[in-house]
C-alpha angles and dihedrals in degrees: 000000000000134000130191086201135062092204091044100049083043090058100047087050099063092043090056089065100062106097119279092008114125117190096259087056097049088047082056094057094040098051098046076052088064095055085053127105102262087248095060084071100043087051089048090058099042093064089049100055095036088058095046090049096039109033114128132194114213120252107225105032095022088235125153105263143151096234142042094271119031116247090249093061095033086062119104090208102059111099093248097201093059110081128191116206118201143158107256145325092290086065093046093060093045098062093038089056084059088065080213104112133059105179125096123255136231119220110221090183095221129340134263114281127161092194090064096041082254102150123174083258087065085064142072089240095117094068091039080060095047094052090058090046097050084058088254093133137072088171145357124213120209116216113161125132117283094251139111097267093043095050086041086055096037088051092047091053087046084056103055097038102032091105097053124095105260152102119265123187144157140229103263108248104254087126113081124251113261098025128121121238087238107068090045114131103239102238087060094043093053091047091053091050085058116036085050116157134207112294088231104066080065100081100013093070091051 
């Protein structure tokens, strides 16, 4: 591709690294950019900056937030001993837009995957272990995607918190094997959410 401008072709460059931007696509943008006010770009990166600079992740579920403690945790209403773990924020605003569920969540920021040099210590499973330990859970939903790396975390946390006096469960599999949380039509997300089974019977009926 060629460009009659350095800036632009700069520009156009670092677009194109953003997922599932070509460089057709980010010339596009840049280009629609350029028929902007001025200001529309400067507000454009403004927000950028200010989210790279100000960006939070929330201390006790890991989540993206603005402040110290996400909102969801922060909210007296949420049934604090039921715990939702899921992949990452994109997982966590999936099963909120269901309206089905009333727990908080814990971000385990990817799951483990040997292929990709992902081991347990990558993840915030440690402090996930440490809140079932302190006494600070009645259950803990499992809610990653049905896929080899999700069973293979599920299965790991299983593992460290199996002999501790608590419910563990997992999302139903209405959602197909293979697919990720996040593409999930909200009607079958939230019934899976709700119609959730023992984590046990997972692995037992295999």
């Amino acid at each position: 591709m060629e460009f009659s401008s350095k800036l632009i072709e700069k520009a156009v460059g670092e677009i194109s690294q953003l997922p599932g931007i070509g460089k057709r696509t980010a010339l596009r943008l840049v280009l629609h950019l350029l028929k902007q006010p001025k200001e529309q770009t400067a507000f454009l990166s403004q927000a950028l900056l200010a989210m790279r600079e100000d960006i939070k992740f929330c201390e006790s579920c890991h989540n993206i937030s603005d402040t110290k403690v996400c909102e969801i945790c922060a909210n007296d209403n949420r049934n604090h001993r039921t715990i939702c773990v899921v992949e990452d924020i994109r997982d966590v605003m999936a099963i909120e837009n269901t309206g089905q569920y009333k727990g908080i969540y814990h971000v385990l920021g990817g799951k483990i995957s040997p292929i990709e040099g992902v081991g347990p210590s990558q993840l915030m499973i440690f402090s996930l272990v440490e809140k079932v330990k302190a006494g600070k859970v009645d259950e803990i939903i499992f809610a990653l995607s049905s896929t080899m790396e999700g069973d293979t975390t599920n299965f790991y946390i299983y593992k460290q918190i199996a002999d501790k006096d608590i419910i563990i469960s997992t999302i139903a599999r209405g959602i197909s094997v293979g697919d990720e949380l996040e593409y999930a039509d909200e009607i079958t997300l939230g019934r899976s959410i709700l119609h959730r089974i023992p984590f046990e019977k997972t692995f037992k009926n295999n």
